[in-house]
LODREN-815671 format. One line per field, with one value per residue (C-alpha): x, y, z; residue in three letters. Coordinates in pm, 1 decimal. Layout:
residues N
x = (X;...)
y = (Y;...)
z = (Z;...)
code = (ALA;...)
end
This chain:
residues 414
x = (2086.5;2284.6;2399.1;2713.1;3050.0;3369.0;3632.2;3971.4;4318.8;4336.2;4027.9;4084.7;4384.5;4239.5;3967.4;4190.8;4369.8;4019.4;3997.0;3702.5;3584.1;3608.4;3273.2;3043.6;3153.8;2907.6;2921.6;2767.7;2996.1;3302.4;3135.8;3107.4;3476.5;3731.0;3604.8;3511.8;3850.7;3747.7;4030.4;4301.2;4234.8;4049.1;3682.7;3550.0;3418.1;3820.8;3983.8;3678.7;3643.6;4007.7;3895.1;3870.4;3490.2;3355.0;3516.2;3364.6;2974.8;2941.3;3081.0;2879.4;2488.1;2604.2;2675.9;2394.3;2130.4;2302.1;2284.9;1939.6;1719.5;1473.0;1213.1;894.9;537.5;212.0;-135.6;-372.9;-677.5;-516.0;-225.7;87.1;316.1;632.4;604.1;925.0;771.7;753.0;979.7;1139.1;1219.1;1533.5;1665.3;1621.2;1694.2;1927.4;2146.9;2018.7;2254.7;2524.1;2817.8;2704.2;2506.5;2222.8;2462.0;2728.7;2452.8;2281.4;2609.8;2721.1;2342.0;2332.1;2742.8;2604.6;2330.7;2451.3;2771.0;2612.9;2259.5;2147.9;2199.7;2124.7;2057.9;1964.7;1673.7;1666.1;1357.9;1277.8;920.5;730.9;970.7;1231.6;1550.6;1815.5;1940.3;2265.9;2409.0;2582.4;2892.5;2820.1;3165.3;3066.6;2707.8;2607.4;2311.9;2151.6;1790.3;1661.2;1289.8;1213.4;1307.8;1588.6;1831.8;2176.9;2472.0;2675.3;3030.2;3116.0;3461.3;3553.1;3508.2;3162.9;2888.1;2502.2;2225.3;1936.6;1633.5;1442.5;1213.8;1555.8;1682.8;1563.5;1670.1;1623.3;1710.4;1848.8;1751.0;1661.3;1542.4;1343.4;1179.7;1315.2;1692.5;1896.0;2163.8;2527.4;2693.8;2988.6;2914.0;2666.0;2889.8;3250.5;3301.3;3274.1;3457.9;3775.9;3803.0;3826.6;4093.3;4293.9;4300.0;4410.0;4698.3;4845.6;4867.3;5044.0;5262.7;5350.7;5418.5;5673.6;5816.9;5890.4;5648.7;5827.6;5715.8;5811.3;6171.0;6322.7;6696.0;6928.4;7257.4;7458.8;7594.1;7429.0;7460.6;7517.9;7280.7;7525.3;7551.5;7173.2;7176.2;7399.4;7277.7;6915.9;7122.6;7242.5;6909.6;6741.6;7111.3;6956.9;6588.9;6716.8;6947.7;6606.2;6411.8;6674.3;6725.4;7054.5;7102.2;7248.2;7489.9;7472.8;7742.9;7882.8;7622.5;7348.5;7029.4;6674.7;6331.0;6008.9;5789.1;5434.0;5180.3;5247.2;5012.1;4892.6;4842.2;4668.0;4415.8;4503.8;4366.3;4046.7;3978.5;4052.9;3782.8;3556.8;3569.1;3468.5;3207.8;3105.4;3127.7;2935.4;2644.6;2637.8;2579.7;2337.6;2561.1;2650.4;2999.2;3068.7;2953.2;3270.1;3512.6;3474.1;3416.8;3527.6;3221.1;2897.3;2625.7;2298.2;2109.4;2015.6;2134.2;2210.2;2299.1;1943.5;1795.2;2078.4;2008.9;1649.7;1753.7;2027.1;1735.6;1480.7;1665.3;1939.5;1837.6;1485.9;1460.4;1715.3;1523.4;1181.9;1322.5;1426.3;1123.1;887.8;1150.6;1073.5;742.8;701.7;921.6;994.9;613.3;367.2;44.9;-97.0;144.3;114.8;-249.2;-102.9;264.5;490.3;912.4;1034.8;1354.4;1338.5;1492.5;1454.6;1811.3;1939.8;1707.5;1767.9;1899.4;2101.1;1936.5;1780.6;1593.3;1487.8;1353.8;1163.1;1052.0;909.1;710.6;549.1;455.5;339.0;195.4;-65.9;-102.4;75.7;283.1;271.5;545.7;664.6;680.8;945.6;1087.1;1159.7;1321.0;1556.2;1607.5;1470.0;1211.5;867.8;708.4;353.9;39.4;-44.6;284.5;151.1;-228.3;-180.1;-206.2;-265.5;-98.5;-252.7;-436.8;-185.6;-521.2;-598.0;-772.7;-1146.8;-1148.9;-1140.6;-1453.5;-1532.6;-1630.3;-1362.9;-1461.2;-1366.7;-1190.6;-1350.0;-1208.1;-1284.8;-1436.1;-1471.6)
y = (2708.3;2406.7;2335.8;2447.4;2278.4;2283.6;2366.2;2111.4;2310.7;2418.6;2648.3;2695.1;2895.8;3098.3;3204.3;3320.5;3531.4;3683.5;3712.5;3551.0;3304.6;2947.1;2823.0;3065.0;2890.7;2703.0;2520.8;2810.3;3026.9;2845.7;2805.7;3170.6;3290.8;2993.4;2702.7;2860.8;2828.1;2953.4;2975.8;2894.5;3197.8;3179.4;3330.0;3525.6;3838.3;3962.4;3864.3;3961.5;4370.2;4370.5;4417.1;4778.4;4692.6;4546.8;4800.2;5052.2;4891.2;4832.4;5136.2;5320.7;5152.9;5153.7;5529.0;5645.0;5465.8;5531.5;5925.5;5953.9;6068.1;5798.7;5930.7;5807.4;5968.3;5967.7;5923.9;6219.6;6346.6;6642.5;6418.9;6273.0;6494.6;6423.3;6244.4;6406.5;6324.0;5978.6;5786.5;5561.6;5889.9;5997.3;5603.4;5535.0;5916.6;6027.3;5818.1;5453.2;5414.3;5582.4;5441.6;5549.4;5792.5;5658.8;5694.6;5463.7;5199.6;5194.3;5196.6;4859.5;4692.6;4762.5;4623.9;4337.1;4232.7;4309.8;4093.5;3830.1;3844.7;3960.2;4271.7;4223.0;4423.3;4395.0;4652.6;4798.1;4811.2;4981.5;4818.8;4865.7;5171.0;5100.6;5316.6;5214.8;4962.6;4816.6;4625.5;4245.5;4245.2;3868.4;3725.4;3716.7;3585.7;3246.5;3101.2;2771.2;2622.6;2507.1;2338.7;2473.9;2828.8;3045.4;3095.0;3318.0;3344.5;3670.9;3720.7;4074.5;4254.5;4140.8;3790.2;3731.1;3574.1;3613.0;3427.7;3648.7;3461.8;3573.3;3793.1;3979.5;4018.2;4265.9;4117.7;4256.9;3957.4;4080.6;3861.1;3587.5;3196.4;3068.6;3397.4;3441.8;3374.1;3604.9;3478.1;3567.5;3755.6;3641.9;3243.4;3266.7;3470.2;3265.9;3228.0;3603.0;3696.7;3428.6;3487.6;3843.4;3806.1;3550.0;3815.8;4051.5;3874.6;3754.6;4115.0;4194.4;3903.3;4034.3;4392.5;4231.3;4078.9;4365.0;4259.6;3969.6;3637.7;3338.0;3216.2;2908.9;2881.2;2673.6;2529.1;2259.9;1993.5;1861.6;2060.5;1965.0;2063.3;2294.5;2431.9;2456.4;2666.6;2901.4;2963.0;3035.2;3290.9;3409.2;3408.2;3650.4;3896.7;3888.8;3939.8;4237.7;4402.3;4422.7;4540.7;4818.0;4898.5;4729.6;4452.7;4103.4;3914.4;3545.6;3361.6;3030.5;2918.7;2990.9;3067.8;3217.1;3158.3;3316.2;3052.9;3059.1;3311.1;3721.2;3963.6;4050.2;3716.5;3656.1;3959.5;4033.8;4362.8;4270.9;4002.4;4290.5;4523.7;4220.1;4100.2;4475.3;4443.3;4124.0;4211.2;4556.7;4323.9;4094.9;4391.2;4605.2;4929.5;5098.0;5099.5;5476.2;5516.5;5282.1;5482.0;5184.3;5417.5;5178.9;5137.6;5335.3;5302.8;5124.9;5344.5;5571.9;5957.6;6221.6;6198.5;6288.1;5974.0;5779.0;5830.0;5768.9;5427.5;5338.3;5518.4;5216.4;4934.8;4944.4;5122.5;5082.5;4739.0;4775.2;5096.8;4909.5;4575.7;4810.7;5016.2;4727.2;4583.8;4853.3;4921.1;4528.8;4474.9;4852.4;4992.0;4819.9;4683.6;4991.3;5233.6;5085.1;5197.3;5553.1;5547.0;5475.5;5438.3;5608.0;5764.7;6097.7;6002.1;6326.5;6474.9;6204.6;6380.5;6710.2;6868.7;7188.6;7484.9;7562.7;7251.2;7286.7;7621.6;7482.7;7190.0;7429.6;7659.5;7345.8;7270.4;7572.5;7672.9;7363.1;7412.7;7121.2;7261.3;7586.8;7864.1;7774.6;7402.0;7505.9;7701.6;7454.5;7218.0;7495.3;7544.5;7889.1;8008.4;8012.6;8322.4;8270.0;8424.0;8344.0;8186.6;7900.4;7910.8;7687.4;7854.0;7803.0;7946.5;8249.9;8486.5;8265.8;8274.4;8052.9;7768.1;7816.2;8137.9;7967.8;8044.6;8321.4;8649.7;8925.4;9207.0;9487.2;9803.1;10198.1;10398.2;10783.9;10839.2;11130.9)
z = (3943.3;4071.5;4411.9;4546.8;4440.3;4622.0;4313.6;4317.2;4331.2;3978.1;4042.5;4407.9;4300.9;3989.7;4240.8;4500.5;4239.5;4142.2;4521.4;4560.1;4862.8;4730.6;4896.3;4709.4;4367.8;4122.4;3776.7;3653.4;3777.6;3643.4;3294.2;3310.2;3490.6;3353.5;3142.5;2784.3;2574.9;2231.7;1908.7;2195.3;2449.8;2781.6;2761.7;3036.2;3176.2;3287.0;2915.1;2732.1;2891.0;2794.7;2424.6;2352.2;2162.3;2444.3;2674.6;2452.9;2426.9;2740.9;2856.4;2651.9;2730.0;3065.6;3098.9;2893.2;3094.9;3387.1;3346.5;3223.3;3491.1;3637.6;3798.5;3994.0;3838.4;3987.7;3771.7;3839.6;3672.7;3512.6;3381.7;3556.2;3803.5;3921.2;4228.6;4457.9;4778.6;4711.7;4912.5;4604.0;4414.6;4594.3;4617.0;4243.6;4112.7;4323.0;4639.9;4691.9;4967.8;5196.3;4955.6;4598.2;4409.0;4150.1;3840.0;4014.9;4091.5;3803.1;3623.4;3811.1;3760.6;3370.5;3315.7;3534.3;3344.8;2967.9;3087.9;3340.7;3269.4;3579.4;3816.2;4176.8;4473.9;4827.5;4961.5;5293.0;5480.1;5830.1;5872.2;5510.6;5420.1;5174.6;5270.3;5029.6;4749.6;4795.3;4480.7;4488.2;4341.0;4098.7;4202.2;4539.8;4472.0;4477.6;4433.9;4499.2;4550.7;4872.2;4908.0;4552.5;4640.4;4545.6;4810.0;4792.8;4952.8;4969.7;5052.9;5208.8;5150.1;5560.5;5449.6;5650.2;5487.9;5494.7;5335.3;5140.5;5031.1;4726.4;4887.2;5022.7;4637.1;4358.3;4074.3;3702.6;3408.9;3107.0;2762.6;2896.2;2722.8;2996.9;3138.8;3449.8;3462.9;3219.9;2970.1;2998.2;2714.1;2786.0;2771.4;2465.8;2290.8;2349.9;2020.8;1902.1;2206.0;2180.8;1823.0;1877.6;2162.2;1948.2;1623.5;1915.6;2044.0;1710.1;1612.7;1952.6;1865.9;1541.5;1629.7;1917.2;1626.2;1446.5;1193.4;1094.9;1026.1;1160.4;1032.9;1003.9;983.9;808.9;864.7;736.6;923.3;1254.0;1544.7;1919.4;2199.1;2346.8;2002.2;1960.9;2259.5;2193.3;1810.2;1980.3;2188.4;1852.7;1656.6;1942.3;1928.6;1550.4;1621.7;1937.9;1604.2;1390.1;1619.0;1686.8;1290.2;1192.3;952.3;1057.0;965.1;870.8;904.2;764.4;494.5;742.2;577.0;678.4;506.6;665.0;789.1;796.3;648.4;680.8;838.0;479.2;350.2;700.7;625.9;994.3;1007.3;821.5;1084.1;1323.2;1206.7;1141.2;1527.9;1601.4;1386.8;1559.5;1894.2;1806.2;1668.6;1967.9;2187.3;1906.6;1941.1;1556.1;1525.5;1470.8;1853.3;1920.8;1742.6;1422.9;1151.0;821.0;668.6;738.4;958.5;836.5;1185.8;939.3;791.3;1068.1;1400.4;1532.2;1319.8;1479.9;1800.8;1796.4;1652.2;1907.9;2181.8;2000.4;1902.9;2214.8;2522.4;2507.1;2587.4;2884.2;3020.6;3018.8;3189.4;3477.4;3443.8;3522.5;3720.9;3975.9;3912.5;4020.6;4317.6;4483.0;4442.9;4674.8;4540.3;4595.6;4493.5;4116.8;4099.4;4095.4;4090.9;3822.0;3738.7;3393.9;3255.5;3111.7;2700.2;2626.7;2656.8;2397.5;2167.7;2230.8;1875.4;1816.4;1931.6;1571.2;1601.7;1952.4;1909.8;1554.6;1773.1;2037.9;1842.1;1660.3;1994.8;2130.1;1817.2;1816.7;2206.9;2287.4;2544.8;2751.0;2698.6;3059.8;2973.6;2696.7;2952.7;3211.3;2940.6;2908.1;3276.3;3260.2;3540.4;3480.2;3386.1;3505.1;3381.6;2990.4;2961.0;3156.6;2926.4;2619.9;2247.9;1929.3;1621.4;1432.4;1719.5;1948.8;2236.3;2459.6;2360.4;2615.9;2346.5;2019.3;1822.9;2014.3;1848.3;1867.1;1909.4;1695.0;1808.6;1768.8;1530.0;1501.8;1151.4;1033.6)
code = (UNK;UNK;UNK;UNK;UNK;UNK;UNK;UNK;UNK;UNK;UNK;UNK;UNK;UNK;UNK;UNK;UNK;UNK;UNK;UNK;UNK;UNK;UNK;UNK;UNK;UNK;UNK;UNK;UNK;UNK;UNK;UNK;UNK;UNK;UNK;UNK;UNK;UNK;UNK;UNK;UNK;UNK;UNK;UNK;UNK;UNK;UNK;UNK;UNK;UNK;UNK;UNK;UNK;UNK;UNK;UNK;UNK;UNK;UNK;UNK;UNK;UNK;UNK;UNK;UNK;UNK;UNK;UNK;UNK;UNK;UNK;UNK;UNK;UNK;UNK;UNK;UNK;UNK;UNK;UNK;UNK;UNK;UNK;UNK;UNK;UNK;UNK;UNK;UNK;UNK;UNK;UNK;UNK;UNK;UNK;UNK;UNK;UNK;UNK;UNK;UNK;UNK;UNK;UNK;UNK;UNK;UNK;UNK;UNK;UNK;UNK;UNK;UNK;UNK;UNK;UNK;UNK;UNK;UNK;UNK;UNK;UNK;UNK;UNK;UNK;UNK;UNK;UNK;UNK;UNK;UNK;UNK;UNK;UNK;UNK;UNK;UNK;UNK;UNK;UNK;UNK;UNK;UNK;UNK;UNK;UNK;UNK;UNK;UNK;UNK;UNK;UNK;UNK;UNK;UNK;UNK;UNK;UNK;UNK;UNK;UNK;UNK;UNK;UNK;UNK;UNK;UNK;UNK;UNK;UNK;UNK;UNK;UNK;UNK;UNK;UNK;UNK;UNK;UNK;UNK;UNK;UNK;UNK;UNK;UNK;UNK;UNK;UNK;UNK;UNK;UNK;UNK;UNK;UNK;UNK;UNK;UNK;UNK;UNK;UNK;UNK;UNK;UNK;UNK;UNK;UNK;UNK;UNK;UNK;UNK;UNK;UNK;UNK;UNK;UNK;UNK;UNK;UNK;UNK;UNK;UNK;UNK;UNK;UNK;UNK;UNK;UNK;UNK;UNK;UNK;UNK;UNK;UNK;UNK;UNK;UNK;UNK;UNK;UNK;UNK;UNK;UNK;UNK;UNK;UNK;UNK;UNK;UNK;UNK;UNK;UNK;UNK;UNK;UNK;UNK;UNK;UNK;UNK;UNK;UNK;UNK;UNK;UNK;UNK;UNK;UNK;UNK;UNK;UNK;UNK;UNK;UNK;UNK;UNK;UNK;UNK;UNK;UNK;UNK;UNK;UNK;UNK;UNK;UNK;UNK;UNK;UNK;UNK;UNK;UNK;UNK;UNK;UNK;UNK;UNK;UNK;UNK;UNK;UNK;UNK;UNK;UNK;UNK;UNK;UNK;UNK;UNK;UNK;UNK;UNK;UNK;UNK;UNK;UNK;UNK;UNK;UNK;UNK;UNK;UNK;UNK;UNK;UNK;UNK;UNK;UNK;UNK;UNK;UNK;UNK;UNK;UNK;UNK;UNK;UNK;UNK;UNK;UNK;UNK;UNK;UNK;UNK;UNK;UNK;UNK;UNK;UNK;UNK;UNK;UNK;UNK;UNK;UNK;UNK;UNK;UNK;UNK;UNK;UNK;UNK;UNK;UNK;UNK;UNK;UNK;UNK;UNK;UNK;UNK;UNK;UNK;UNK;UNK;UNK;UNK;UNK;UNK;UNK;UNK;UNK;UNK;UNK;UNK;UNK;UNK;UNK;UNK;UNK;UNK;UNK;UNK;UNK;UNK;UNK;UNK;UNK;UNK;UNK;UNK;UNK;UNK;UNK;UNK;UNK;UNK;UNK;UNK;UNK;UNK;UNK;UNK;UNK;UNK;UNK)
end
């Protein structure tokens, strides 16, 4: 990260209208926010979530991670338990601080890092006791490097700054090329992005037009610039009378041609769907989940085999980065001996309730799981007793009585 660089008057005043402090700008953050101008249109993170695909992928990873339950484990003997009393569990499952519950966090970490690269927080420590996570809003994050160490400066809403050193920052990269500092979407990918806002905004363009092209006029003789004037007046009277339905008239030999190529001949709305396509790629999302259904999806037939590949190919790496992201900066040294950070995947995978119950006797059946572990997926009480012994299929007994003789039962015989 480069040091920090007071911006000249051009950028002073594009960062006051992002109302952000001028002091906590660098290089990178202006090759990021305002100098990527790709096909003609300004690249960055504002102009590029104003496309409806990268509203929609980002929106979409975000809110599924952010809803899937992340829970701390511990390791025992018997197998792992949930680890409730654990004083991470409530910050990372449930309310990491006063101002925001853990879908609303992990919500703003996850649109940080697939956009930025990076999502930051601050933890909150009375002694060794972590008590909350409090996320850094990137536009008011800078970052520079002081004696070889990492050192960031953080604007708060009331204008007052503090300085955080690394040991004050949990950090989690996203892809990154040098393995610690992640890429940013949104700089990397300038060229899907602006071509995608320029298709955009020449279809905006042409529907203001009333889907016309371009058109030149004609008219003989040389005109004089207060003429000029007023026959501009006159050509937008004509454009306001198409727009409205009626026909115009053209008066005294003047003539119109289009100029310039039509939407058709332009294959506008192909380049359309192709940026969607594009912009779907650069984030790994299938297009149906966007609402992009023109051609179909190569995850795979049926929604269940779908979501196991978006679940493989698109979450999973996220969900482990944060995983191990926690796992290495939350959990103390000796915590990780025992303790462990996962999400719970299993609600994307939950099928209809034909499946389910198929996939639950298969289970209980082979005395995988207990009746009262099927139970509790289904938020149903535990019954106790055998339903908690595991089976097998057949005599359906529990499995310390397999191969055991069974004894057969008196009958009176004459």
């Amino acid at each position: 990260m480069k040091s920090l660089k007071k911006p000249g008057r051009v950028k002073a005043a594009l960062l006051d209208w992002l109302g952000v402090p001028i002091d906590l700008m660098t290089d990178d953050f202006w090759r990021l926010f305002a100098n990527n101008n790709v096909a003609g249109q300004v690249v960055n993170e504002k102009t590029v979530m104003q496309l409806s695909a990268v509203w929609s992928c980002v929106r979409l990873i975000a809110e599924t991670i952010s809803t899937l339950p992340l829970q701390i484990y511990e390791r025992t003997p018997t197998g792992r338990i949930t680890a409730t009393k654990h004083p991470l569990y409530d910050i990372i499952h449930t309310q990491p601080n006063a101002n925001s519950t853990a879908t609303v966090f992990w919500e703003a970490m996850i649109v940080a890092m697939l956009m930025g690269g990076n999502g930051i927080a601050e933890p909150k420590y009375i002694g060794p006791k972590l008590i909350a996570l409090n996320f850094l809003d990137p536009r008011r994050l800078s970052c520079s490097t002081v004696n070889g160490k990492r050192q960031y400066r953080y604007t708060l809403k009331d204008g007052t700054q503090r300085t955080l050193t690394e040991a004050q920052v949990f950090r989690i990269p996203g892809f990154t090329l040098d393995g610690d500092w992640g890429v940013s979407s949104v700089m990397y990918g300038a060229g899907v992005f602006g071509s995608a806002l320029a298709a955009a905004n020449a279809s905006n363009s042409t529907f203001e037009k009333g889907m016309l092209p371009t058109v030149a006029f004609s008219l003989p003789g040389k005109l004089s610039p207060k003429d000029r004037d007023d026959f501009r007046d006159y050509v937008k009277r004509i454009s306001g009378a198409l727009n409205a339905g009626e026909s115009p008239v053209l008066e005294n030999g003047l003539t119109a041609a289009p100029l310039g190529i039509n939407p058709v001949d332009a294959q506008l709305l192909e380049s359309r769907n192709f940026s969607v396509e594009e912009i779907c790629r650069w984030f790994r999302v299938p297009p149906w989940m966007v609402g992009h259904t023109t051609n179909s999806t190569s995850f795979g037939t049926g929604i269940e085999q779908q979501l196991i590949a978006f679940l493989t190919f698109t979450l999973r790496p996220w969900l482990t980065r944060i995983e191990q992201a926690i796992n290495m900066n939350l959990l103390s040294p000796m915590d990780q001996t025992k303790f462990y950070a996962e999400f719970n995947v299993e609600g994307l995978l939950r099928a209809d309730s034909a499946g389910r119950a198929a996939f639950y006797k298969a289970m209980t059946d082979g005395g995988m799981q207990t009746r009262d572990e099927v139970r509790e997926k289904e938020n149903l009480p535990p019954m106790g007793g055998n339903a908690a012994v595991l089976t097998v299929n057949s005599a359906t007994m529990p499995l310390d009585k397999i191969g055991e003789t069974v004894p057969k039962v008196p009958t009176n015989e004459a």
